[in-house]
PLY file of the C-alpha trace (Angstrom):
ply
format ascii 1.0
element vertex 78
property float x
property float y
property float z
element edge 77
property int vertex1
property int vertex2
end_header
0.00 0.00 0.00
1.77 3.31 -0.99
1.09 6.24 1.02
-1.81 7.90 -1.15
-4.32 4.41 -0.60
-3.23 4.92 2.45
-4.08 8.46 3.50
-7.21 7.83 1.47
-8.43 4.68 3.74
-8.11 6.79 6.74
-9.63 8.91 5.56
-12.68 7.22 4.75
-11.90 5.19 8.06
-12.23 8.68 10.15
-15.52 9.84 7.79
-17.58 6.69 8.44
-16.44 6.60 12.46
-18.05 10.49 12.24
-20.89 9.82 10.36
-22.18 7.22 12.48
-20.37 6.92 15.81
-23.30 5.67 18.08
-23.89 2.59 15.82
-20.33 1.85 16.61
-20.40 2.36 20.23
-23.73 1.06 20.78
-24.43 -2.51 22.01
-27.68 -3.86 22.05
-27.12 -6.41 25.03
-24.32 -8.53 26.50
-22.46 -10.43 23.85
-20.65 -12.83 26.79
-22.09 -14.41 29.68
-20.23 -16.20 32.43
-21.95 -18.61 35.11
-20.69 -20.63 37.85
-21.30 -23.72 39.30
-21.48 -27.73 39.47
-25.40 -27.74 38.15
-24.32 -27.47 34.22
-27.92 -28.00 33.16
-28.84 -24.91 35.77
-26.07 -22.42 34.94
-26.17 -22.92 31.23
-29.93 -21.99 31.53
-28.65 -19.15 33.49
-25.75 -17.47 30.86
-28.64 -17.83 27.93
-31.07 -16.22 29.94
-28.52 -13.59 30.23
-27.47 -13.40 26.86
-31.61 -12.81 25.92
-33.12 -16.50 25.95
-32.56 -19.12 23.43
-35.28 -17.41 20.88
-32.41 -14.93 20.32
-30.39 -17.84 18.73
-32.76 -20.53 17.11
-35.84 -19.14 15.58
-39.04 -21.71 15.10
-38.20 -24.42 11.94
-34.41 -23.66 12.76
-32.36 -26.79 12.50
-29.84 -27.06 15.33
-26.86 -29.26 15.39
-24.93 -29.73 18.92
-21.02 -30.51 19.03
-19.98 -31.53 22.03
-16.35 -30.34 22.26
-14.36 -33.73 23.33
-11.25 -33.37 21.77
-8.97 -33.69 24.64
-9.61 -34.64 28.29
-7.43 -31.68 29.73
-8.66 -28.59 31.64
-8.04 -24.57 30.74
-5.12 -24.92 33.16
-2.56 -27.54 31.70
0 1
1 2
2 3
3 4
4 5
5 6
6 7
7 8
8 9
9 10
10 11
11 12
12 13
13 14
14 15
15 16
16 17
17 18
18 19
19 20
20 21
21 22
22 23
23 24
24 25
25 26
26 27
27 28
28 29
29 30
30 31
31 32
32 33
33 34
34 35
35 36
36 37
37 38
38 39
39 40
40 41
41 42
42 43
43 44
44 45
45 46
46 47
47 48
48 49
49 50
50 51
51 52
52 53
53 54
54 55
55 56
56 57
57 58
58 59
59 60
60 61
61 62
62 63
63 64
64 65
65 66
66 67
67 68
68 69
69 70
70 71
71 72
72 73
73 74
74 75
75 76
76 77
């Protein structure tokens, strides 16, 4: 990139961030949820209640495939 496309793409960069800077900032609702506990069924009921229910995620006639992730039988801290 020579310095012209590059003045030019900040440019644009710093137009669009002006134009429209609250539909950058703004978040309609928590995009992470973290729950604790030994009850999985409970707290996983509990981080996609916070998250806005499962109807946020899987609309009616949705097909929905689960993965369980058992790849390795380590924990985060090894």
């Amino acid at each position: 990139m020579d310095r012209r496309a590059f003045l030019k793409t900040a440019g644009m960069a710093t137009l669009a961030a002006q134009l429209a800077p609250h539909e950058l900032l703004a978040a309609p609702g928590p995009v992470v949820a973290v729950a604790e506990g030994k009850d999985y069924a409970r707290i996983v009921r509990e981080a996609v209640g916070v998250l806005g229910g499962m109807k946020r995620f899987v609309k009616k006639n949705d097909v929905v495939v689960v993965k369980p992730n058992m790849g390795w039988d380590r924990n985060a801290a090894q």
